[in-house]
C-alpha positions as CSV (number, residue, x, y, z in Angstrom):
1,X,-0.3,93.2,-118.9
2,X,-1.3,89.9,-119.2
3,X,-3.8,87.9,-122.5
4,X,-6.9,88.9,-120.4
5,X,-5.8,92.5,-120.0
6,X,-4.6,92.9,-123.6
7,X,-7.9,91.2,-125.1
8,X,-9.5,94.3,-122.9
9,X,-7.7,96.8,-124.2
10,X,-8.1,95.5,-128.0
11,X,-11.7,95.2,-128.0
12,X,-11.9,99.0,-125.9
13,X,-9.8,100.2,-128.7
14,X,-12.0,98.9,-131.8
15,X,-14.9,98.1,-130.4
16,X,-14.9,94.8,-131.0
17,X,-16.8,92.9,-128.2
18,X,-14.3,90.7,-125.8
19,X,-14.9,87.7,-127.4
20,X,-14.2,88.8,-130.7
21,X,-10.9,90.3,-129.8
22,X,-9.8,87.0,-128.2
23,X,-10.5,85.8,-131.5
24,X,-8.4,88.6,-133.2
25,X,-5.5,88.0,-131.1
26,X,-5.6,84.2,-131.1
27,X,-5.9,84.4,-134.4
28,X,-2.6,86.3,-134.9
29,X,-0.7,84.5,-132.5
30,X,-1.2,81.6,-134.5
31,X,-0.2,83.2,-137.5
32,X,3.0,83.9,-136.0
33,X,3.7,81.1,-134.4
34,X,3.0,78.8,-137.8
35,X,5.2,81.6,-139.5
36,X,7.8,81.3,-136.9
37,X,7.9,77.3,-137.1
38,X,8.2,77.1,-141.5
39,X,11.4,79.1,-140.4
40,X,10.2,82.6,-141.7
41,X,10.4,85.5,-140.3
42,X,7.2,88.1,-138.9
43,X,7.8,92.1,-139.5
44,X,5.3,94.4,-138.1
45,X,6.8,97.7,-139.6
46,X,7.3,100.3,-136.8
47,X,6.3,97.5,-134.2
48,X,9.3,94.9,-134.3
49,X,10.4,91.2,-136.0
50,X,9.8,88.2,-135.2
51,X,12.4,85.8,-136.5
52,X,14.0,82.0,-135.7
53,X,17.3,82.1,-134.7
54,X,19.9,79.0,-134.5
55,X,21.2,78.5,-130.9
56,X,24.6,76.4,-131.2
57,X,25.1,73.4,-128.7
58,X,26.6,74.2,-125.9
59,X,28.5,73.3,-122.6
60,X,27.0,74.2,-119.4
61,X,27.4,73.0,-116.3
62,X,25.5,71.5,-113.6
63,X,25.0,74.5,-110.6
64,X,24.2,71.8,-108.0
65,X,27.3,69.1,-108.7
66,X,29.5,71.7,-110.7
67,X,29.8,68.6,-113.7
68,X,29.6,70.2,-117.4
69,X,26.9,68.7,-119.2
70,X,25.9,68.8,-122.8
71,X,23.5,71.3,-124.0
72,X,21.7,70.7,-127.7
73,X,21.7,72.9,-130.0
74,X,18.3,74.5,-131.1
75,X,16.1,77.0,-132.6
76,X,14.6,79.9,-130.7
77,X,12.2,82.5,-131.1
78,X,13.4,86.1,-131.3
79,X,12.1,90.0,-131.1
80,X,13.8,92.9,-132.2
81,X,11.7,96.1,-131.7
82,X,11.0,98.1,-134.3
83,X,12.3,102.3,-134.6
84,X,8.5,103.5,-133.6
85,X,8.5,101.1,-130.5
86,X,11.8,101.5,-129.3
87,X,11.6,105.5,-129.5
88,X,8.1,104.6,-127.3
89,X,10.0,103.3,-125.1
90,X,13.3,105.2,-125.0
């Protein structure tokens, strides 16, 4: 499912028209996203977390010339499903 397909199904779902749910969803992406950067974490009971974690600096290597190389350390975003979505799933 792709934005377009999900903005669909959310405005099918409440009734909202198309351009309303794009707002909806825009609107709570950027919720996350500005909760997510302040280093806070996002939990949709049931649904999942979202939550920064610290990635440590690392060495990798080049595949093309085999040299190592120097990776930075840095924050990611992460998802861990909830008990109701990962039964869903299961």
């Amino acid at each position: 499912m792709n934005k377009g397909e999900l903005i669909a199904s959310i405005a099918k779902e409440t009734s909202l028209t198309k351009a309303n749910a794009a707002l909806a969803l825009g609107a709570t992406i950027n919720a996350i996203s500005k909760t997510l950067k302040k280093g806070d974490s996002v939990t949709l009971i049931g649904f999942g977390t979202f939550k920064v974690a610290k990635r440590a600096a690392r060495t990798g290597h080049n595949p093309r010339t085999g040299k190592a190389i120097k990776i930075a350390a840095k924050k990611v975003a992460k998802f861990k499903a909830g008990a109701t979505l990962a039964k869903m799933v299961k």
